[in-house]
C-alpha positions as CSV (number, residue, x, y, z in Angstrom):
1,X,0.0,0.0,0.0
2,X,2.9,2.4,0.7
3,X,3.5,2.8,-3.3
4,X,-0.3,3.6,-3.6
5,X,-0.2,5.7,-0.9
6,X,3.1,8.2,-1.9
7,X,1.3,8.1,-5.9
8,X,-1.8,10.0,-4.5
9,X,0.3,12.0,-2.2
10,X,2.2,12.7,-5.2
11,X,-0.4,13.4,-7.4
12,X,-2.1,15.8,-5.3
13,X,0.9,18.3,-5.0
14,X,1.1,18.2,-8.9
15,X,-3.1,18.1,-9.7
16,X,-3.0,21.7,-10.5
17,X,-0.4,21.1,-14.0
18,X,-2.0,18.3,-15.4
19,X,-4.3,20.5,-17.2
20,X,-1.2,23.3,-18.3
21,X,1.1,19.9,-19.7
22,X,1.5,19.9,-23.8
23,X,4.1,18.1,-25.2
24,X,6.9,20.1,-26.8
25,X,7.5,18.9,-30.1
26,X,4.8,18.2,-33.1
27,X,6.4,15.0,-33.9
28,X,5.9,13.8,-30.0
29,X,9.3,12.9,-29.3
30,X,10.2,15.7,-26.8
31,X,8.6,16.2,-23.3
32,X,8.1,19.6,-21.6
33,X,10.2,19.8,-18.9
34,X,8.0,20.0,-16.5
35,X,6.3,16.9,-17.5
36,X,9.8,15.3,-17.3
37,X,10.4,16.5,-14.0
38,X,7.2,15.3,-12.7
39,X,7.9,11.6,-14.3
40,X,11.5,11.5,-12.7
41,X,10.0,12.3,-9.3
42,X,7.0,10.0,-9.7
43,X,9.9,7.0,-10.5
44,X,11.9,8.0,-7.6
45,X,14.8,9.8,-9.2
46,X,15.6,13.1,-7.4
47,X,17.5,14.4,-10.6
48,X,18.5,13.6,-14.2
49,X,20.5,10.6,-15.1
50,X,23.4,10.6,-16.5
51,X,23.8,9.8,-20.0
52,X,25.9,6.5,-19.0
53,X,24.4,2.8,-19.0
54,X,24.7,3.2,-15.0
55,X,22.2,6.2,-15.8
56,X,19.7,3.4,-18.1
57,X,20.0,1.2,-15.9
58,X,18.6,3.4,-12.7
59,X,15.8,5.0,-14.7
60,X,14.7,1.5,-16.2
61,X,14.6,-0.8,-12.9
62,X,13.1,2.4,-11.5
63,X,10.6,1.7,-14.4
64,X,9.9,-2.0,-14.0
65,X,9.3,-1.3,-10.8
66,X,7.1,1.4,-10.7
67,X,5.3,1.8,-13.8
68,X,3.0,-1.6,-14.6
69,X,2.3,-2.7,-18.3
70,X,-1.4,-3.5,-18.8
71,X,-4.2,-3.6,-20.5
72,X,-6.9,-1.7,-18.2
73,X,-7.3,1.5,-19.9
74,X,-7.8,-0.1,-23.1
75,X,-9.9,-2.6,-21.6
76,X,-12.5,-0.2,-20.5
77,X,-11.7,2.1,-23.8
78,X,-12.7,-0.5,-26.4
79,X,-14.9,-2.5,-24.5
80,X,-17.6,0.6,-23.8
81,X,-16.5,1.2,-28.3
82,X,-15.8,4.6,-27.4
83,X,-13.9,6.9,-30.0
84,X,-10.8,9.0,-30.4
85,X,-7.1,7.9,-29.8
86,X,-6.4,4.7,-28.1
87,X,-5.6,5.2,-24.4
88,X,-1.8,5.9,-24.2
89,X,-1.3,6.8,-28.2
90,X,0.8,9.9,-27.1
91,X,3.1,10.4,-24.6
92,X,2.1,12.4,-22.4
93,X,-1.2,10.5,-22.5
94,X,0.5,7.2,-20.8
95,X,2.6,9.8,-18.0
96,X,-0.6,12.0,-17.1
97,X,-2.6,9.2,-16.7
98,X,0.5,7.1,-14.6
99,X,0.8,10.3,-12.5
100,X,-3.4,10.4,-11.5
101,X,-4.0,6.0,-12.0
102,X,-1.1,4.6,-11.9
103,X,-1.7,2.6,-14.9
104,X,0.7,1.9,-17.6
105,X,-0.6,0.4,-20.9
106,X,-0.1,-2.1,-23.8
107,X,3.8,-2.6,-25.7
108,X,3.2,0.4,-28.3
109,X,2.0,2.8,-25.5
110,X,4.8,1.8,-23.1
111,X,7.1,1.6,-25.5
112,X,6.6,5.1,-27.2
113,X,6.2,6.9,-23.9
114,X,9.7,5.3,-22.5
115,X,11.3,6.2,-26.2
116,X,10.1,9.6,-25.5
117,X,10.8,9.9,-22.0
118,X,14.6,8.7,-22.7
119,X,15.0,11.0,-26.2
120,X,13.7,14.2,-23.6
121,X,16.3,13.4,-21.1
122,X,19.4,13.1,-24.3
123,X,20.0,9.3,-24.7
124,X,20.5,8.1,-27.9
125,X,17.0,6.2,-28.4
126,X,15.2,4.2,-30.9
127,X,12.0,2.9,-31.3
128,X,11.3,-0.9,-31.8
129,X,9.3,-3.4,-33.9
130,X,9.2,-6.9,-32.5
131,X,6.9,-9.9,-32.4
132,X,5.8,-12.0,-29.5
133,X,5.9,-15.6,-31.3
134,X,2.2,-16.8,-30.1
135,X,2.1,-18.7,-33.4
136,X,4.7,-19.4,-36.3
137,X,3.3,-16.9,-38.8
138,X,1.5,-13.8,-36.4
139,X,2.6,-10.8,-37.8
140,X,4.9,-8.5,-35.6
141,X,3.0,-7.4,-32.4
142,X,5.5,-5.9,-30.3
143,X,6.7,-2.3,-29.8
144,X,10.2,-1.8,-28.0
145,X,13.1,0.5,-27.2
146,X,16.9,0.2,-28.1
147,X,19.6,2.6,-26.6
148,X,23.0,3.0,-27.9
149,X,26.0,4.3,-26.7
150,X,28.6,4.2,-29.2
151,X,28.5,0.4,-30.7
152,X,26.8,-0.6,-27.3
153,X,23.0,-1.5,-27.4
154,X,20.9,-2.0,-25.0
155,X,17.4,-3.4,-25.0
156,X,14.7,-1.5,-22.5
157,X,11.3,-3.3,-23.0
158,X,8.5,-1.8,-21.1
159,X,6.5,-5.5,-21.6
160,X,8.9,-7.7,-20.8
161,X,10.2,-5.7,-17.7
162,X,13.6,-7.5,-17.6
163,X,14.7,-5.3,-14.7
164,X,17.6,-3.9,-16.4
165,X,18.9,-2.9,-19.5
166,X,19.5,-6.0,-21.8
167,X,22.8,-5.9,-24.2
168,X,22.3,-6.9,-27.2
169,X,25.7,-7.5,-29.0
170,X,26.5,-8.1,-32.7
171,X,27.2,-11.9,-32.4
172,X,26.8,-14.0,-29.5
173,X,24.1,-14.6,-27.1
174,X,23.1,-12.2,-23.4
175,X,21.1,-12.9,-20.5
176,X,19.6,-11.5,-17.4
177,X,20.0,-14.2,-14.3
178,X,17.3,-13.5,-12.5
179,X,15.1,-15.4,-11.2
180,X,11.7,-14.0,-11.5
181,X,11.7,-11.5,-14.4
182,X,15.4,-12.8,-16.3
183,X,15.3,-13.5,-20.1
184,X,18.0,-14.7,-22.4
185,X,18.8,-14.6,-25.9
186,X,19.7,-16.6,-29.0
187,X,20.2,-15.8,-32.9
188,X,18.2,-17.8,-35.6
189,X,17.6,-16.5,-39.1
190,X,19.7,-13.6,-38.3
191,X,17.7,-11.9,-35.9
192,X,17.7,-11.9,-32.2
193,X,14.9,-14.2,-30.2
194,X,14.6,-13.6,-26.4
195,X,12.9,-16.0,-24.2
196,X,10.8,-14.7,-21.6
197,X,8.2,-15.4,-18.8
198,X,4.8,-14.1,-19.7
199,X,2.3,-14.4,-16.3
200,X,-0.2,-16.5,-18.5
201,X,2.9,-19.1,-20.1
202,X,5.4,-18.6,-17.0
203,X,7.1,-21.9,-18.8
204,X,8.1,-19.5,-21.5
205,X,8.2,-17.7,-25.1
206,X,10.4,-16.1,-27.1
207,X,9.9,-12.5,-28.6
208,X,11.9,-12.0,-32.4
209,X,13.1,-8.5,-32.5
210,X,12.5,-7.0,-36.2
211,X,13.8,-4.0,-36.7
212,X,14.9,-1.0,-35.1
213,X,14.4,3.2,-36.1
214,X,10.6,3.0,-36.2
215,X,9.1,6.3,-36.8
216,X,5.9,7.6,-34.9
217,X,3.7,6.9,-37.6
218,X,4.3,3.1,-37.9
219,X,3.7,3.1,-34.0
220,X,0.7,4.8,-33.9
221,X,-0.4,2.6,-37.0
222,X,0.4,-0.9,-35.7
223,X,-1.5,0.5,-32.2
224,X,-4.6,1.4,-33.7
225,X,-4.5,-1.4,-35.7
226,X,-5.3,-3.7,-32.2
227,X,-8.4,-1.6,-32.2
228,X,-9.9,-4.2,-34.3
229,X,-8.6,-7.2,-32.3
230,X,-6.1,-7.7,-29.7
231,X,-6.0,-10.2,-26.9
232,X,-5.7,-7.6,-24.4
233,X,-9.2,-6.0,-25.5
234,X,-10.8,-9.3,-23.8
235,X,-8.8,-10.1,-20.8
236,X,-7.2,-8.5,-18.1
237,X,-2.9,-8.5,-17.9
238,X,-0.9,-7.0,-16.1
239,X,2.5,-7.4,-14.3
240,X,4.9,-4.5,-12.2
241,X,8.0,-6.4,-10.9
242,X,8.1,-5.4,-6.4
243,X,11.3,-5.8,-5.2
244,X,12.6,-9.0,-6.3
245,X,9.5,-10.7,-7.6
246,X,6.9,-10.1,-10.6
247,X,3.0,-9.6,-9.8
248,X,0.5,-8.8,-11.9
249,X,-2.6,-10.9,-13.8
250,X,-2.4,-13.4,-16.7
251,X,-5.7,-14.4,-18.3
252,X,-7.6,-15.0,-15.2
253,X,-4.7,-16.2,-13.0
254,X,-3.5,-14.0,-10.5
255,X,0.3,-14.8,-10.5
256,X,3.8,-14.3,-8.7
257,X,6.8,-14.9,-10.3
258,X,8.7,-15.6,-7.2
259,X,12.5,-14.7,-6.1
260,X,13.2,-17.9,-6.1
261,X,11.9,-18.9,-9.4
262,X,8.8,-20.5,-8.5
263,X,5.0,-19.7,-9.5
264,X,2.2,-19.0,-7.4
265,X,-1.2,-18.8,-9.7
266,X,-4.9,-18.6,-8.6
267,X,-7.8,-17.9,-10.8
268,X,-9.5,-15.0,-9.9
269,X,-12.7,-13.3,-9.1
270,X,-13.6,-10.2,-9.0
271,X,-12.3,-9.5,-5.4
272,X,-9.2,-10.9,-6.5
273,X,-8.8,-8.9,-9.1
274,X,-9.8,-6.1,-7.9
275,X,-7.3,-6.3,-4.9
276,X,-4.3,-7.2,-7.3
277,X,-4.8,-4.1,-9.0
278,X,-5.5,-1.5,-6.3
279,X,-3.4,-3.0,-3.4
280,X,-0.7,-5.0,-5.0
281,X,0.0,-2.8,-8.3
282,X,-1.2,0.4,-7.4
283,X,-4.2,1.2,-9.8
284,X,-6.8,3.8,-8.6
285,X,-9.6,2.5,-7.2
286,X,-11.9,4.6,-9.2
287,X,-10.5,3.0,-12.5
288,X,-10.5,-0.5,-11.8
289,X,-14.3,0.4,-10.7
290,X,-14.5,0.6,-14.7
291,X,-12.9,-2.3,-15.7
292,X,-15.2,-4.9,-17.2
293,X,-15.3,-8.7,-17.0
294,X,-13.0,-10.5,-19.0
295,X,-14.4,-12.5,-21.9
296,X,-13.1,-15.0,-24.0
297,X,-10.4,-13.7,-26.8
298,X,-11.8,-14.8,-30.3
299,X,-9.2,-16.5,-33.0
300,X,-7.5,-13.6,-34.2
301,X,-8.4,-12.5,-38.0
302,X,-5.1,-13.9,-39.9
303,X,-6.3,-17.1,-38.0
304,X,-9.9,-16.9,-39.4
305,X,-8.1,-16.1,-42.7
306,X,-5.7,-18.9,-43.0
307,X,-8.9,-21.8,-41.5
308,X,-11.4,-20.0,-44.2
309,X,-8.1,-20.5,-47.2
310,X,-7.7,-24.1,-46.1
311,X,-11.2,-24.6,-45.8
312,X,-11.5,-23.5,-49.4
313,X,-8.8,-25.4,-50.8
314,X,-10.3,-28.7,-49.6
315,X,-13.5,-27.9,-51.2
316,X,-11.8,-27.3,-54.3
């Protein structure tokens, strides 16, 4: 509760500029400072990184552990079909709504609030395309962030919450021991696959990384694409890594990655739920109020597609 309780401290002392906040550059890639300022203090930081991967490395655990990803703004946004901009399509949507909520959001909200975030403060950012392999063929699905300094790169996914900053070098493989929220990687095809611990497959699956130096517009294109269908505009996830374990929701499971590697999962009612996100996460109790029931996630489209292609063939 103490987390909960400083984020509503915090947000009362800073109510008053929510309203006065516009983001400083057209393209959306720059914060205003105060904005920035308001961020830093909200993740615990006192002042400005330093442009070093000892300064990455405090801002992202500061992240992981302070800023969830989930779905439960967009749940409630295109479950009621209402219009305009997906939650967390800008910037300084996701942080406003952090700052008041605590919420986070989905991979191309995260990601392109952190991008931003990191760009304002002078790192040498990048946005990123990826795919989560659910299936052989699913097209990518995944936004992402890569920093450089010099030849060095480092991975900071606001999905996968890996704690730290993950290297990703030019040959060879990386890891992150840890056991709750550590990942690994491999090379197949030329491109780099990380296996990770999803709350709803904690056995496993690996995310392909696709390409790097994304603009905006394919963000905001491949994020209002999940408008039509998404499995995170059915059911509730979530997961915030607190201290050295992962918590969060997976599907109807409430689940712990624990710090010694086990799993603790329980399906969940509403209570359940409800407590997760308020008490454990630190969502405000007059969002989660919102949320709706989770229903079943349909086959995706490309899914229907391919079943209705086959289908056809045989007929044929």
């Amino acid at each position: 509760m103490l987390h909960l309780l400083a984020r509503m401290s915090y947000v009362s002392s800073y109510g008053s500029l929510v309203a006065n906040e516009k983001i400083s550059s057209v393209s959306g890639e720059t914060l205003a400072p105060a904005l920035i300022e308001r961020v830093l203090l909200g993740l615990g930081l006192c002042q400005k990184p330093e442009i070093t991967i000892e300064g990455l490395t405090r801002i992202y655990t500061a992240w992981c552990q302070s800023i969830p990803f989930d779905n439960v703004r967009k749940l409630i946004h295109v479950r009621s079909s209402a219009h305009g901009p997906l939650p967390g399509s800008t910037a300084q949507d996701f942080f406003e709504a952090w700052l008041k909520f605590g919420t986070g959001g989905t991979c191309w909200s995260g990601a392109g609030a952190c991008y931003a975030l990191l760009k304002s403060l002078g790192f040498s950012a990048s946005r990123g395309v990826a795919t989560m392999l659910v299936t052989p063929n699913v097209p990518p699905n995944q936004g992402t962030v890569l920093v450089s300094f010099g030849r060095e790169r480092y991975l900071v996914d606001c999905s996968m919450l890996h704690g730290t900053p993950l290297e990703l070098l030019t040959k060879g493989n990386t890891a992150i021991a840890h056991p709750a929220w550590g990942v690994r990687t491999s090379r197949r095809d030329g491109r780099v696959h990380i296996k990770w611990r999803p709350l709803h497959k904690t056995d496993g699956f690996e995310c392909r990384l696709e390409h790097f130096g994304a603009e905006q517009q394919e963000f905001e294109t491949l994020y209002d694409i999940t408008r039509g269908w998404s499995p995170f505009n059915y059911e509730l996830s979530a997961r915030i890594n607190r201290g050295d374990e992962v918590v969060g929701a997976g599907f109807g499971n409430a689940v712990r990655l624990c710090a010694d590697g086990s799993v603790l999962s329980k399906r969940m009612d509403r209570a359940v739920r409800d407590q997760l996100l308020i008490e454990e996460i630190g969502i405000a109790e007059e969002l989660v109020a919102q949320l709706p029931e989770d229903v079943k996630t349909p086959p995706p489209p490309w899914a229907r597609t391919a079943e209705e292609a086959k289908a056809l063939q045989r007929v044929s």
